[in-house]
C-alpha positions as CSV (number, residue, x, y, z in Angstrom):
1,X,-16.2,0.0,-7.1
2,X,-14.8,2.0,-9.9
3,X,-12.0,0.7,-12.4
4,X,-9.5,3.6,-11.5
5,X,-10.2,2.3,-7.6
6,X,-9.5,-1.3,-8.8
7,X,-7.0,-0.2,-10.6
8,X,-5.3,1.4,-7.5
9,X,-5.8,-1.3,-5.4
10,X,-4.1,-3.6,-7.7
11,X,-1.1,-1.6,-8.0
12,X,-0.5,-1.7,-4.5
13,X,-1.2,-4.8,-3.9
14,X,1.5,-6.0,-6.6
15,X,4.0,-3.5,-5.3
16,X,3.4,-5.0,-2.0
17,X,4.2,-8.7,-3.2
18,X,7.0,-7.4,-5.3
19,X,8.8,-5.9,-1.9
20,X,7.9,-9.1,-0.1
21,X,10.1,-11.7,-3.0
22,X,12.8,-9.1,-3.0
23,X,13.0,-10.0,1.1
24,X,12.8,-13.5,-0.1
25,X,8.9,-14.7,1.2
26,X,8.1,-16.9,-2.1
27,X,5.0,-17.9,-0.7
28,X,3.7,-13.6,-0.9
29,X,1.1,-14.1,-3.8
30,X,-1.8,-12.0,-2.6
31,X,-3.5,-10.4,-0.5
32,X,-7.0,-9.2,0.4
33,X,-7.3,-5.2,0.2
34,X,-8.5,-5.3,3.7
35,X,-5.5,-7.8,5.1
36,X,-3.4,-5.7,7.9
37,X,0.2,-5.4,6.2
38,X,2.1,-5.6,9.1
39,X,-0.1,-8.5,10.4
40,X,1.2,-11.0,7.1
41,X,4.7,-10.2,8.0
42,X,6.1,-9.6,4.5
43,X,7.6,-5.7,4.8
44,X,10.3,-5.0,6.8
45,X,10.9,-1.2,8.1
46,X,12.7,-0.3,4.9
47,X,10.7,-2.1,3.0
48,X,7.6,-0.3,4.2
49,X,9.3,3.2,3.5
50,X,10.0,2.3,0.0
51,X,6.2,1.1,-0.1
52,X,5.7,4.7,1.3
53,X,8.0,6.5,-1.3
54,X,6.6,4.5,-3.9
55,X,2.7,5.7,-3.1
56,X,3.6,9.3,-2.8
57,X,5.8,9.2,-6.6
58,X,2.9,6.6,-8.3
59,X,0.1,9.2,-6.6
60,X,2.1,12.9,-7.0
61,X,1.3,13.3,-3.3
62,X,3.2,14.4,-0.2
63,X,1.9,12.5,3.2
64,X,1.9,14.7,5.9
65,X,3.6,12.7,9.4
66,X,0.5,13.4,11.0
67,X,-1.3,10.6,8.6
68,X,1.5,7.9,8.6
69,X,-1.3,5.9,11.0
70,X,-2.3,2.5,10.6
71,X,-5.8,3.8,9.6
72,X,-4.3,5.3,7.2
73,X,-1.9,3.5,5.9
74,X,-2.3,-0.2,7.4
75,X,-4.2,-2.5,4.1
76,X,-4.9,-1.4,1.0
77,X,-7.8,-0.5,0.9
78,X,-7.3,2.0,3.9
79,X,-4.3,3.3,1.1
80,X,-7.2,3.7,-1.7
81,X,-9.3,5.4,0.9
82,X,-6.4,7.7,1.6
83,X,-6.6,8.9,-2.3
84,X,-10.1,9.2,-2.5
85,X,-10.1,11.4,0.8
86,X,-7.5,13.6,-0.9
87,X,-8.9,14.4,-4.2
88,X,-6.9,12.1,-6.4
89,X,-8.7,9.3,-7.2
């Protein structure tokens, strides 16, 4: 795995954590790039649009609808995969 891809991975993962203690889950401290999101429980609806908002501004991308999909978009690593498939990492 490349640095930038680590890199990436991290960043998510940390902005992922940081949107879970603003909804107040202490224990959110890490995660596994391949752990289902919605599975752990830590995003709410808006908090997974912000997550959303946040990728596309940290990324300079625009997601089409037609990719919001759990394949896409369900773990990190799925998110990294997203950016390699695109061009920008």
């Amino acid at each position: 795995m490349s640095d930038a891809r680590t890199a990436v991975e991290k960043a998510i993962e940390s902005k992922v954590i940081e949107l879970a203690h603003a909804l107040g889950i202490k224990d959110a401290h890490s995660l596994n790039p391949e752990d289902v999101l919605a599975d752990k429980g830590w995003l709410d609806s808006a908090s997974l649009m912000e997550l959303l908002i946040w990728f596309e501004d940290s990324y300079c991308t625009e997601i089409p609808q037609e990719d919001l999909t759990q394949e896409t978009f369900g773990t990190i690593r799925a998110m990294a995969d997203y950016l390699e498939r695109r061009g920008i990492l």
